[in-house]
Each structure stands twice: as C-alpha cells, then as structure tokens.
C-alpha positions, -999 to +999 in steps of 0.1 A: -079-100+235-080-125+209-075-115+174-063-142+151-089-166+136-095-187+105-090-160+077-114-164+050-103-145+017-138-154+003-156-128+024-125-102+017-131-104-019-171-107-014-161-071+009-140-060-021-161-065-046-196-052-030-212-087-030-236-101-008-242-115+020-233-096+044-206-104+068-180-095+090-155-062+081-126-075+072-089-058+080-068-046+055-036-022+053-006-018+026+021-028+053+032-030+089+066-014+098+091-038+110+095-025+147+057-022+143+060-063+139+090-069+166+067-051+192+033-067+184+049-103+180+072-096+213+103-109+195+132-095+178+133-107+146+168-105+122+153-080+093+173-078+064+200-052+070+202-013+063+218-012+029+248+016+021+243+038-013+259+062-029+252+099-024+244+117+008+246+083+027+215+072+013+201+039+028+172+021+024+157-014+036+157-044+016+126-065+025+141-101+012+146-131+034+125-162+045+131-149+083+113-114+069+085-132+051+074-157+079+075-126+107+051-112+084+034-141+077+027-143+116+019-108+123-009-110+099-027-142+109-021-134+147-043-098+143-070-115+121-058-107+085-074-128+058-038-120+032-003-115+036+017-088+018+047-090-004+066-073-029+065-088-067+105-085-064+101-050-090+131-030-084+142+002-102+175+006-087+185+043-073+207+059-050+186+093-042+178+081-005+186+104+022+185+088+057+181+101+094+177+086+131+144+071+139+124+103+160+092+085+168+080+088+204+073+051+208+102+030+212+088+003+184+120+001+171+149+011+185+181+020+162+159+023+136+158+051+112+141+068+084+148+068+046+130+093+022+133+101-010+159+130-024+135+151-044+168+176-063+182+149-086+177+110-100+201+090-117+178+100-151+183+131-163+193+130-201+180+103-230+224+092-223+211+084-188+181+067-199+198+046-227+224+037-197+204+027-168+203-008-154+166-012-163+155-046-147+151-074-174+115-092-171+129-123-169+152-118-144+127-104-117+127-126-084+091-136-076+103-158-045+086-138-021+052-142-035+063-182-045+074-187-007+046-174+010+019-187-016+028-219-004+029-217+032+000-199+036-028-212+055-062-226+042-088-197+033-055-172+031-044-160+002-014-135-009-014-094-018+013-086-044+028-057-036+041-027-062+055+003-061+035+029-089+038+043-122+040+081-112+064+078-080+092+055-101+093+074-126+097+106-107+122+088-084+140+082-108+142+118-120+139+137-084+106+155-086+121+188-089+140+176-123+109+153-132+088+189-128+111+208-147+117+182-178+077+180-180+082+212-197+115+205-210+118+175-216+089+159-223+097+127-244+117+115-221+095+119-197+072+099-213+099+074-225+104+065-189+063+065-181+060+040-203+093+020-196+082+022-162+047+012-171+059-020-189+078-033-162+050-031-138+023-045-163+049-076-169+056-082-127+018-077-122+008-101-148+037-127-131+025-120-097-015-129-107-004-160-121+013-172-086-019-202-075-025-183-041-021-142-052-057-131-047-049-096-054-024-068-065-020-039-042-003-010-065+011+018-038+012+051-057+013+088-039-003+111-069-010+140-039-006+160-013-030+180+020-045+200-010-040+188-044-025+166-071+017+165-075+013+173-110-017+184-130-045+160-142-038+168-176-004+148-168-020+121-147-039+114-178-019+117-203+007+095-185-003+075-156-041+062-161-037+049-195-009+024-172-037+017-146-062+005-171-040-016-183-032-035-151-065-030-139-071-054-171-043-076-163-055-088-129-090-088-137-081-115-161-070-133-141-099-134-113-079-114-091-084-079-076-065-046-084-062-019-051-048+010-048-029+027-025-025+064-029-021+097-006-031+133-011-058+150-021-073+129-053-112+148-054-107+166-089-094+130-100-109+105-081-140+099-105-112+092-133-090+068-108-123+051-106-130+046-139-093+027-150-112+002-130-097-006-096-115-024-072-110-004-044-092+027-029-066+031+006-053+060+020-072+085+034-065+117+062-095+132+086-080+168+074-082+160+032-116+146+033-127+122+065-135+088+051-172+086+060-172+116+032-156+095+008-174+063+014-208+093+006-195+102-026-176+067-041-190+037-025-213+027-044-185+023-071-155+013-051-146-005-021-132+025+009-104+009+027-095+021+060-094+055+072-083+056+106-067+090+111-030+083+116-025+112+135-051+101+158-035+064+159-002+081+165-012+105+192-047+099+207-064+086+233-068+049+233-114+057+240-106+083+214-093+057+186-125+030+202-148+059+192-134+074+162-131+035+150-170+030+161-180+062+140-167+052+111-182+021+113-218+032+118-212+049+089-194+031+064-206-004+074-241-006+078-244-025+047-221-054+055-198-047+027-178-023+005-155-013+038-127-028+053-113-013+086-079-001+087-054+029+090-053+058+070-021+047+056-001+019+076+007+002+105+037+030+107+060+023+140+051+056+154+016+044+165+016+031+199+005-008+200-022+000+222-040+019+200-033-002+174-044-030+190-078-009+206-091-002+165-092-042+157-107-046+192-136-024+181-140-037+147-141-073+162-167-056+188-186-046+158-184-079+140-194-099+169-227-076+175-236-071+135-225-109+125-225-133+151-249-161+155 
C-alpha cells in the first residue's frame, strides 16, 4: 500500500476552510505516539529520554531533538500528511506527573510507559506560590522546533504549531481538585493564573504564526468528559473563551488557521466554542456523540476532524475499521470538503498498525473513486 504522496497544504486549508472545489479528504490528527512512529517507520529511533521529577516519581517526555523532529517529519509524509506537527516550545514547568509501565496490548513500544497528570495538588496553590513560580519569560521561549522543521519541509508542506490550552495549564498547575476548590475559594487567583496563562499562549501563538512555513495553530485543550463539561459553562466563559477569541484573532491575522483539539462532551457549549472563531474542531468518541451527528449539527460552520472511534482502532476488526471508516465517509464527505479523516483523538500506541494503516487505506480508496481523473 502506498500512502505518501506530494502533500498539498492548499487543499487542506481549502478542506479547512469549506472552500471549493472539491477534492480529495485530507488526513489530519493532533499527534502520533512515538512507539506508534518506531513501529510504522520499522526503525528505532533515539527519542529524547524519560525525564526524573520531583514528587511520586513523576516523569514525563520531552519532545526536543532534531533526531525527534525528522522521525516525525518522516512518519508524516510517508502516510500522506499534507503538515507536520510541533510544539511552539510553551512550557509551564510542573512536577505533578505520576508515571506507570506501558499496559497496551500491542507491543508498539516496548519499555515504554505512561505519564498522567496528578489531579490532588500543583505547585500553585497560594498568591506566595503564584508570585514565586518560574513563569516562562516570552522572550526566552525556544521556537526551534517550528524554525527547524519550517525549513526542511517539503514543497506544498507546511507546519502545525502545536499548544497545550488555556483551561488544562491552568488547572495543572493547581491539580483539578484544588483548582475546583479555589474556584469557590479562591477565585482571583484563579483568574490571575487564567489570564497569565492566557498571555503566554497568545505571545507563543502569535510567534509561531509568524514562522514563513506555520500554516496553522493546533491548540489541544480537554474542557470534558463521557457526559459533560469539567467545570461549568459559566466558568468556561467567564475564563477560557474570552482567551480563544483572542488567539482565534491572532492567527487569523496572520492568514493562518486556528484548530482545536478538545475531549468530552462539549454539546451545551459547542455553539459558543464555535463562535470564538476556530476553524475547525478534533476529538470526538462513537459513545459522546458519533461524528456523523456532529458533522449534522456543526458543519456547515466548522470543519469536523476525524472521528474514528479509538476504541474501535484499538480493538476492532481490521473490515470493521474499513467499514466504520467508509460510513463516515458517506456521510461526512459527500461534499468534497469540511472533513478531514482521522482518529478520534490520536495515533495512540495502543492501536495496532494494521488498523491504523486499514483507515488511510480506505480514505485513499475513497479519494481515488470520488477524485481521481
């Protein structure tokens, strides 16, 4: 099967944006995991190493390196991507991670394991903690990830920034369960570290877009869960979508395209997500709300991205992911545009190759039979 081809940005953006003509579904996902990578590229690469931190052993990966970037850089033009990813080099340093072995079923990576967040504490919990964190300074945020690849990048491929979002830094760097509690008691410094929060994105987003070869700025930020919102909509508007207008205004300035990433169930919200002005919206589980349902309700406003079960990827049938990948297609692709095929959340390491590899085999079906000639 032969996957990688001349990418062509121009018809991802035309996808993005809901422009005409008609043409071929594009592929698009927030990230591959790194044994994810190793196993589709049949190499094993030298990742940056497992970083030690502080409390309860907490780890987590540091995605730096040339080595890194150019494994990425390969994985996406070999399976037909028209972007590469990277991180805007945004860091709000933290040692809340707890860590534990790799369990997934398919041996992607092995040695591996898996870092989460530790919800009970942050190293913010008092204005004497906020006035003595290590806030990053602007000017001292490393773009070279986004600098390196912009120029090695092929013709026709452009770059995704990558950031991390407004609501989960902020209550990372609180815990949720404290964050949840200071809401009530707390309050200004809540918002003291929203907005700090929301500065220092708007100033690495506003970097990023002015890299030549950045097409777009993918913001990853979790506001749900199976059934709801983390924290009420009166909080996500009062503190979060003020911050997405604004870099939905910074990229659009400069020509670029603002996406977002977010999981959970965002229905009571998802008309005002819309309206901060985002081009398009990732993330989404058969179980919440299937995305053919979504692409019913919000695509004539948005662009739907992805929404290939990840359970399905992870445990199905490889017919079961051709067909599931053909349904959705039917009926969020008729029109040539507004869709891009994807997961429902990433190329996660737990998902067996073949399957993987068996959804962009359909989509390509689907291209070559709606596009070709």
């Amino acid at each position: 099967m032969t996957l990688g081809g001349q990418p062509d940005f121009d018809n991802l953006r035309r996808t993005l944006l809901r422009e005409g003509p008609p043409g071929p579904v594009p592929l698009i996902e927030l990230f591959a995991d790194p044994g994810t990578i190793e196993a589709l590229l049949g190499e094993k690469l030298s990742w940056p190493s497992i970083m030690g931190a502080g409390r309860g052993a907490g780890r987590r990966r540091e995605w730096r390196g040339r080595a890194a970037l150019d494994a990425i850089l390969h994985f996406c033009l070999e399976h037909g991507y028209d972007y590469v990813y990277a991180g805007t080099g945004l860091n709000f340093p933290r040692e809340n991670y707890l860590v534990g072995d790799d369990t997934a079923d398919v041996d992607n990576w092995p040695g591996g394991v898996r870092v989460w967040q530790d919800e009970s504490s942050g190293p913010i919990q008092s204005w004497a903690d906020f006035e003595a964190y290590p806030w990053p300074e602007p000017g001292r945020i490393s773009y070279g990830a986004l600098e390196y690849l912009s120029g090695a990048v092929p013709d026709g491929m452009q770059v995704s920034g990558s950031l991390s979002g407004i609501l989960e830094n902020t209550s990372w760097l609180m815990g949720l369960e404290s964050f949840s509690y200071a809401l009530a008691d707390q309050p200004d410094l809540v918002e003291a570290i929203f907005n700090r929060v929301g500065e220092l994105t708007a100033e690495a987003a506003a970097h990023a877009v002015s890299v030549d070869n950045v097409g777009m700025v993918f913001l990853g930020d979790d506001l749900g869960f199976a059934t709801g919102t983390l924290v009420s909509p009166a909080v996500l508007r009062a503190y979060v979508f003020p911050h997405y207008r604004r870099l939905a205004e910074i990229v659009h300035a400069a020509g670029k395209l603002f996406l977002l990433h977010s999981c959970g169930n965002l229905t009571n919200v998802m008309d005002e997500i819309i309206d901060t002005g985002i081009d398009a919206k990732h993330s989404f589980e058969d179980k919440i709300m299937p995305v053919e349902e979504i692409h019913r309700r919000w695509g004539d406003r948005i662009a739907i991205l992805g929404g290939v079960d990840m359970d399905l990827l992870g445990r199905g049938a490889e017919a079961d992911v051709r067909r599931r990948t053909r349904e959705i297609l039917e009926r969020c692709a008729a029109d040539g545009t507004g869709y891009c095929l994807g997961t429902g959340n990433s190329v996660a390491n737990y998902i067996p190759p073949a399957n993987y590899l068996a959804m962009l085999d359909e989509g390509q079906r689907w291209n070559r039979e709606h596009f070709s000639g």
